[in-house]
C-alpha positions in Angstrom: 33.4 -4.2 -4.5 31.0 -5.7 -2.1 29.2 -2.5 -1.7 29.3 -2.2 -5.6 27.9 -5.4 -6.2 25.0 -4.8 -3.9 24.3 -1.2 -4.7 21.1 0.6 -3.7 19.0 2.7 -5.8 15.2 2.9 -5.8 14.7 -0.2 -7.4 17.1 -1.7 -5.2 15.3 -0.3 -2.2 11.7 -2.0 -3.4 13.5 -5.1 -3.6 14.8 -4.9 -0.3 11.5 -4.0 1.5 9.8 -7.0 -0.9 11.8 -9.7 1.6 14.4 -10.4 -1.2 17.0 -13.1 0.1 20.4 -12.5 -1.7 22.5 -15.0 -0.3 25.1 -14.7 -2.3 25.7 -10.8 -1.1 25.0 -11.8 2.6 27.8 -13.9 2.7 29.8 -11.6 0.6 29.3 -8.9 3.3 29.7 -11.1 6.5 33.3 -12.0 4.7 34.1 -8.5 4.5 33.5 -7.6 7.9 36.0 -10.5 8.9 38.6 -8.8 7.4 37.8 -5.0 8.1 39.1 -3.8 11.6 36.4 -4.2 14.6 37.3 -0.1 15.0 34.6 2.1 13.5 34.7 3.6 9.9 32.7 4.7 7.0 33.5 1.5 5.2 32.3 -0.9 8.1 29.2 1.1 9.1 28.3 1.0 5.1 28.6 -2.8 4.7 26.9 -3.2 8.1 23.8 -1.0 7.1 23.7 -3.3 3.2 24.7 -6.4 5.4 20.8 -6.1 7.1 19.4 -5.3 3.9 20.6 -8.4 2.1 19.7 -10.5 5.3 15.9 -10.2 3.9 13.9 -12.8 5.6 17.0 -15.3 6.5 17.3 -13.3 10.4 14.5 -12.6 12.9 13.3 -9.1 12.1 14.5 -7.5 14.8 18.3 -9.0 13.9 17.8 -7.0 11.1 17.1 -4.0 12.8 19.5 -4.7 15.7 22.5 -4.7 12.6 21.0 -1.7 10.8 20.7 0.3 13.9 24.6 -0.8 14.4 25.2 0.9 11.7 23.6 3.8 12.1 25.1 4.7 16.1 28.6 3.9 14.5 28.0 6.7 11.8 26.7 8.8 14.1 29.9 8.2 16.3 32.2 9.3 12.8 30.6 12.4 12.4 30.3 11.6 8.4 26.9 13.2 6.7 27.7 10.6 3.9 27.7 7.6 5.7 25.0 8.7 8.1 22.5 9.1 5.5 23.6 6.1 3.6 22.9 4.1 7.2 19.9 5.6 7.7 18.4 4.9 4.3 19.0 1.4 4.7 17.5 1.5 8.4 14.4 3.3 7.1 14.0 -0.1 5.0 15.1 -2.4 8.0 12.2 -0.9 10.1 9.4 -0.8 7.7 6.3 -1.8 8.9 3.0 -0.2 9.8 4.0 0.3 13.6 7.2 2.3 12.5 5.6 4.7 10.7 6.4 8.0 12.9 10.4 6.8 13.6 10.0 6.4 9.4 9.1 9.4 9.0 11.5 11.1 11.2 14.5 9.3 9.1 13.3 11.0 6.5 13.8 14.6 7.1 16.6 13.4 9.1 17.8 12.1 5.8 16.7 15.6 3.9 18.3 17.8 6.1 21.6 15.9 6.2 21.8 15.7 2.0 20.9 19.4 1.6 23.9 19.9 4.6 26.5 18.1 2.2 24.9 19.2 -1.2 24.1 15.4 -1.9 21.5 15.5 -4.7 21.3 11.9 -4.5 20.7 11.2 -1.1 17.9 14.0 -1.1 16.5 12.1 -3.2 15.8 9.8 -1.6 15.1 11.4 1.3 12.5 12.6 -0.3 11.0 9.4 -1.5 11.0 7.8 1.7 9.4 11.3 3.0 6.7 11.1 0.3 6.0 7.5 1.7 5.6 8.0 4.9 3.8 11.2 5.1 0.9 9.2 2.4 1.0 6.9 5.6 0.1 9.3 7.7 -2.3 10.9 6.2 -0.6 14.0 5.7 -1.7 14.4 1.8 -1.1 17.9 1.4 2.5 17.5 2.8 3.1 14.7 0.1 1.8 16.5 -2.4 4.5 19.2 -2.1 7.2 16.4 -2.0 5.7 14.4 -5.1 6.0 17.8 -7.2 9.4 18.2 -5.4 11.1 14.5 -6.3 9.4 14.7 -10.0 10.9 17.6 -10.8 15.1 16.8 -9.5 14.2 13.7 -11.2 13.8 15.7 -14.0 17.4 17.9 -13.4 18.9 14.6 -12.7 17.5 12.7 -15.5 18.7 9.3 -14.0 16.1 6.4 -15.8 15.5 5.2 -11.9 14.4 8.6 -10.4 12.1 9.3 -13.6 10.8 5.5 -12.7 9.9 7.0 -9.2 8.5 10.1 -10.4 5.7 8.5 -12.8 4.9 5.6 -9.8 4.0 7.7 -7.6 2.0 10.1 -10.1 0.3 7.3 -11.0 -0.6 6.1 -7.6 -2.2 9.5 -6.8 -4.1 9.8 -10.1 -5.6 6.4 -9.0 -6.3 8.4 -5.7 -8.1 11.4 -7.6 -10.1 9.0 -9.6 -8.1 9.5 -13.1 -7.9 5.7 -13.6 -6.8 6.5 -17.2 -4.1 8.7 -16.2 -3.0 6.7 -13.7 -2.8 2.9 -15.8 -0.9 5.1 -18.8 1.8 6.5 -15.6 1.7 3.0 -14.9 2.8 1.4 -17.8 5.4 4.3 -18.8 7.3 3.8 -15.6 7.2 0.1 -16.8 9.2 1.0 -20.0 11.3 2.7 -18.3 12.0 -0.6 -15.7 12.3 -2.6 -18.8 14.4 -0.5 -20.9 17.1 -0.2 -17.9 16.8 -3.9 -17.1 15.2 -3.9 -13.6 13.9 -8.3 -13.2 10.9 -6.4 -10.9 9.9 -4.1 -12.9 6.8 -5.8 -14.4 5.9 -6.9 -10.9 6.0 -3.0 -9.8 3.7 -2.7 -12.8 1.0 -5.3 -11.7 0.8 -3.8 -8.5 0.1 -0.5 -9.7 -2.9 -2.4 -12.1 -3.7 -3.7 -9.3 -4.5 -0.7 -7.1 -5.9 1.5 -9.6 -9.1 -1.8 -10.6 -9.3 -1.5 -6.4 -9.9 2.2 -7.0 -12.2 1.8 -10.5 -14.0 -0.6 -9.2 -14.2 -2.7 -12.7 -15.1 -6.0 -13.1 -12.8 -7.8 -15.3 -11.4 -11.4 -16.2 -7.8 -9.1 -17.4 -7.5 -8.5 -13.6 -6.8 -12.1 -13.0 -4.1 -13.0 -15.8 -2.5 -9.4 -14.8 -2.4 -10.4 -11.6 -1.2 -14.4 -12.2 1.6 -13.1 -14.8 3.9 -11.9 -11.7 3.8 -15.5 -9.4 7.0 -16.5 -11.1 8.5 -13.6 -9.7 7.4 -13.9 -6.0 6.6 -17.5 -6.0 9.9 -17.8 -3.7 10.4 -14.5 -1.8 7.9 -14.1 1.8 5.5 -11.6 0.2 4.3 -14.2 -1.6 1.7 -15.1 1.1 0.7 -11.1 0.2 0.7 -11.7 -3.4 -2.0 -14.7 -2.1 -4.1 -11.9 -0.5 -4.1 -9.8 -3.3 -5.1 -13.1 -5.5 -7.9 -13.9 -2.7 -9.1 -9.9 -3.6 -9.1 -10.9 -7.5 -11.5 -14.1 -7.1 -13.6 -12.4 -4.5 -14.4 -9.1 -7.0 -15.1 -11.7 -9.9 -17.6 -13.8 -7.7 -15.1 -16.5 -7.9 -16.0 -17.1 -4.1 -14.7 -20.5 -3.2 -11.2 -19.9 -4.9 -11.4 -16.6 -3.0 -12.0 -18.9 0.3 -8.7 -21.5 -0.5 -6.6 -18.1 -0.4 -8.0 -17.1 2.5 -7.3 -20.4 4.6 -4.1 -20.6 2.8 -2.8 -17.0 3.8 -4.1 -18.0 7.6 -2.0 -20.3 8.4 -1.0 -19.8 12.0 -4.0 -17.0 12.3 -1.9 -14.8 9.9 1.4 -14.9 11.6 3.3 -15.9 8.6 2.3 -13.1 6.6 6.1 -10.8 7.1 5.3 -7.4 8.6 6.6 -5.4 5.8 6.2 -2.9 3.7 3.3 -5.4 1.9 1.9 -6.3 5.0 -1.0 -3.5 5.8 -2.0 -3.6 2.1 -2.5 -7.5 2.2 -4.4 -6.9 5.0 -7.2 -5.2 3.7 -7.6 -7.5 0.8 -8.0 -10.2 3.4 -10.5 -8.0 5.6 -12.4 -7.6 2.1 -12.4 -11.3 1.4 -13.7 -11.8 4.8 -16.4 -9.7 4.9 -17.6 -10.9 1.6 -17.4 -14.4 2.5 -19.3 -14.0 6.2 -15.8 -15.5 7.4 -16.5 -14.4 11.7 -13.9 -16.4 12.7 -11.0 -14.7 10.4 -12.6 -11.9 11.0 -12.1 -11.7 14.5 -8.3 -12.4 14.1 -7.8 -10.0 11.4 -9.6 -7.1 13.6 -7.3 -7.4 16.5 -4.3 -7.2 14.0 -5.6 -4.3 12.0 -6.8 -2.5 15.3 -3.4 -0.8 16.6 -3.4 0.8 12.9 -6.3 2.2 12.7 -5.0 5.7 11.8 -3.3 4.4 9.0 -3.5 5.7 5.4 -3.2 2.0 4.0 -0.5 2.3 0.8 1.8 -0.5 -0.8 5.1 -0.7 -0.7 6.9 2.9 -0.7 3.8 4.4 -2.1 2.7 2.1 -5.4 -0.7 2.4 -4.5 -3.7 3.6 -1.9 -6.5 2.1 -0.2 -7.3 4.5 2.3 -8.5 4.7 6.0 -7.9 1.2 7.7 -11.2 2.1 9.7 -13.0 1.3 6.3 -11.6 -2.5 6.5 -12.4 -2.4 10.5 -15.5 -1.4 9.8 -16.1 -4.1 7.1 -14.5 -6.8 10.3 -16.6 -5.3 12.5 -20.1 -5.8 10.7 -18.8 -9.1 9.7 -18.6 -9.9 13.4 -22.3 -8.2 13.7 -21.0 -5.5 16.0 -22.8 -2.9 14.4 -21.9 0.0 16.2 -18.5 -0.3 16.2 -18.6 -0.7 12.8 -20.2 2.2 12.2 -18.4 4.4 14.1 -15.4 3.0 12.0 -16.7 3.5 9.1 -17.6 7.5 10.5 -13.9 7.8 11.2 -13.0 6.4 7.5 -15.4 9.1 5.9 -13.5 11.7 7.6 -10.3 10.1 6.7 -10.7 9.7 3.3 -12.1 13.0 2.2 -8.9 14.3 4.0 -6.7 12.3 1.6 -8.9 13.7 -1.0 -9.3 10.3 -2.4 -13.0 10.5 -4.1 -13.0 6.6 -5.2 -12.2 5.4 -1.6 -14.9 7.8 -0.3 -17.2 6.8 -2.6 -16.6 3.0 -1.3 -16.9 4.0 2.2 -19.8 5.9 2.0 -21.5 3.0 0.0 -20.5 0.1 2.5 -21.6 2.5 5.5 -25.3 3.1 3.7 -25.3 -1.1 3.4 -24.8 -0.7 7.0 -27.4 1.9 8.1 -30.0 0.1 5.6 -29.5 -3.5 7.4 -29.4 -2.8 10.6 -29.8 1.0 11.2 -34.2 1.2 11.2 -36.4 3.1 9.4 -35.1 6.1 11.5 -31.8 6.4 9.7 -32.9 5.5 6.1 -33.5 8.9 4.7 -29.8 9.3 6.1 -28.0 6.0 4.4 -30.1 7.2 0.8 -28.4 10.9 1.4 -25.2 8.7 2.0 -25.6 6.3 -1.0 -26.6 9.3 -3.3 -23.6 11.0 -3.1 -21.4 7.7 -3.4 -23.4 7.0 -6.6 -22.9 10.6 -8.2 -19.2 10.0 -7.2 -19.2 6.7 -8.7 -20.8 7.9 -12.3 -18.6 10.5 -12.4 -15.4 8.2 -12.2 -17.3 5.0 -13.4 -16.4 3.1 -11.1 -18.5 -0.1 -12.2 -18.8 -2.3 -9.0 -20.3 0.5 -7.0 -22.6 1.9 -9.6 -24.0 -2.2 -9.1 -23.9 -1.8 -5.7 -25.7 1.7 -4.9 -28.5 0.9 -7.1 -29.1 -2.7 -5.8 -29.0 -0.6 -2.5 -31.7 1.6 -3.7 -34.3 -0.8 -5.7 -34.5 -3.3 -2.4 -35.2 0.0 -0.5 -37.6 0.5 -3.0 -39.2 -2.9 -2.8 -39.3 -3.1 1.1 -41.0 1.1 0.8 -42.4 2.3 -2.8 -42.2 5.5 -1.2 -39.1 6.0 0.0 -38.6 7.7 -3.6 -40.0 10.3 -5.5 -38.2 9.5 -8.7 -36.2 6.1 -9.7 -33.6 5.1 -7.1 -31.8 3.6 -10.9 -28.4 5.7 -10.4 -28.0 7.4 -13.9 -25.7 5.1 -16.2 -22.4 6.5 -16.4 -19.1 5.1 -18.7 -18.9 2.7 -15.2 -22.3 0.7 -15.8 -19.9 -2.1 -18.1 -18.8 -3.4 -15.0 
């Protein structure tokens, strides 16, 4: 009945990894195990594995894991496929965090290859889910591809309302990452219905983070962002990510030139240099909003704390949650630390690495932003040696960024290129106005 009560799907699991504190369940479970035999069995090892999910943020992280990794070596010791991937699902959400990210990913198949052993539809499913999240971490694009095509379509043969929820999230968060913003905000809002037809209380918060990411990725000015963004505090207002819903609010005001609000999220999310900020499945995205707000703001001092945090990560593909979103390469947001911090040429060789990166994730809107930031950089401080280079740079972001319109960078490309053109008339042979794509509203 316990298990019952607490039962994990996928919109159970995204509240799990959001820090969510049920302590009505935690003390459910802990009663149960009182009265179950010490001896190992499938029932114990279940209600241990749900016990550490449930925990939330009332035990020390690595409590959590310590119970969820219980679990998992006394369902190992049974021998039960069943129970070992219903341990291991749970542990996959114990352990998240950006240092995890290879042990994540080795769950995963583990998980895979145990439901396709015991013809467990279910648990492949989410197998796959958590495969489809961590490979996006890594990188490996193609990889996730294959098992984005692969979940949508046994959603589709399973037809339950929470699989087809999965299936149009994660379409939408790689439409975003093409650059088919329209696409992506109409699989956005259809995996809302389905939340809200079904009953899920987070449902409209999964839906403002998606809106979320995909204005990152358009790069469009707008007032909507900010009552979007406010309409889900009620909702997070008491679980921990709510210091990364700050950094994400910190983002909002920085993109609408709101700077000083943009500065009272920043101190308020730095609060014991950062350390209160959960190391979850939220806690790389809300990084890079805070290394954007810092740039913007000339803010050295967070800048230097944020670097050392971000550095051990920098061959992260930055996503949120268990793939609602991209933001690409964290050497793009080390880069931006880095030049706030006027060390030029590590910055630049960060933001070489997140070129590279993010035309491997073939996500044209994040190259675009990189390539524009790393022209800024080459303009300000590189000489009049490596202008011709930073214009052949800041040309192709600006193509890129007409043919998404993508607002922001259009502004920012051919500022760019008119105070080139000031400082040298003849660094052009032609206007350095980009063309005016659908993106020049922003």
């Amino acid at each position: 009945a316990a298990l019952g009560y607490g039962r994990l799907g996928y919109l159970g699991l995204i509240q799990g990894s959001a820090g969510l504190v049920d302590e009505f369940l935690s003390e459910l479970l802990r009663e149960v195990l009182t009265g179950l035999p010490s001896t190992d069995s499938p029932l114990r090892a279940r209600v241990l594995a749900r016990l550490a999910i449930a925990l939330g943020e009332q035990e020390a992280p690595e409590r959590r894991v310590a119970v969820s990794r219980e679990a998992v070596e006394m369902a190992r010791r049974l021998g039960d496929p069943a129970t070992l991937g219903f341990t291991l699902s749970t542990h996959y959400l114990a352990l998240w965090g950006p240092e995890t990210v290879v042990e994540r990913s080795a769950i995963a198949d583990e998980i895979v290859q145990l439901a396709e052993t015991a013809g467990d539809r279910v648990l492949e499913q989410q197998g796959h889910d958590w495969r489809i999240t961590s490979l996006m971490e890594l990188g490996e694009v193609e990889a996730a591809d294959r098992e984005i095509d692969l979940y949508t379509r046994r959603a589709h043969e399973l037809r339950q309302p929470h699989y087809l929820l999965g299936a149009a999230s994660v379409a939408s968060a790689r439409a975003a990452m093409k650059g088919d913003f329209e696409r992506a905000e109409a699989l956005a809002r259809e995996a809302l219905a389905i939340g809200q037809r079904i009953g899920d209380p987070f449902a409209h918060a999964a839906f403002v983070l998606q809106f979320l990411f995909t204005r990152i990725l358009s790069q469009q000015r707008s007032e909507e962002v900010l009552d979007v963004w406010r309409s889900i505090e009620p909702v997070v207002a008491d679980l921990p990510s709510y210091r990364a819903w700050r950094a994400g609010m910190g983002w909002v005001y920085l993109h609408l030139g709101r700077n000083d609000e943009a500065r009272a999220e920043l101190e308020w999310v730095a609060a014991q240099d950062f350390a209160t900020l959960p190391r979850d499945s939220a806690w790389a995205s809300a990084m890079a909003g805070l290394a954007e707000v810092c740039a913007g703001l000339r803010d050295s001092k967070r800048a230097a704390v944020l670097y050392d945090l971000l550095l051990p990560y920098v061959r992260l593909n930055i996503i949120g949650g268990n793939f609602s979103g991209c933001v690409g390469s964290a050497s793009h947001y080390l880069g931006l630390l880095a030049e706030t911090l006027s060390q030029f040429d590590t910055a630049e060789a960060h933001f070489k690495d997140a070129l590279e990166f993010n035309r491997k994730i073939k996500a044209p809107p994040l190259l675009a932003r990189t390539q524009v930031s790393y022209a800024e950089l080459l303009l300000d401080h590189g000489g009049p040696e490596r202008r011709a280079e930073a214009l052949g740079i800041l040309d192709e972001a600006l193509d890129t960024a007409n043919r998404l319109g993508s607002g922001l960078l259009i502004d920012r490309g051919t500022k760019l290129k008119l105070q080139v053109e000031r400082s040298d008339p003849g660094a052009f042979t032609s206007s350095p106005t980009a063309p005016v794509g659908k993106g020049s509203r922003g």
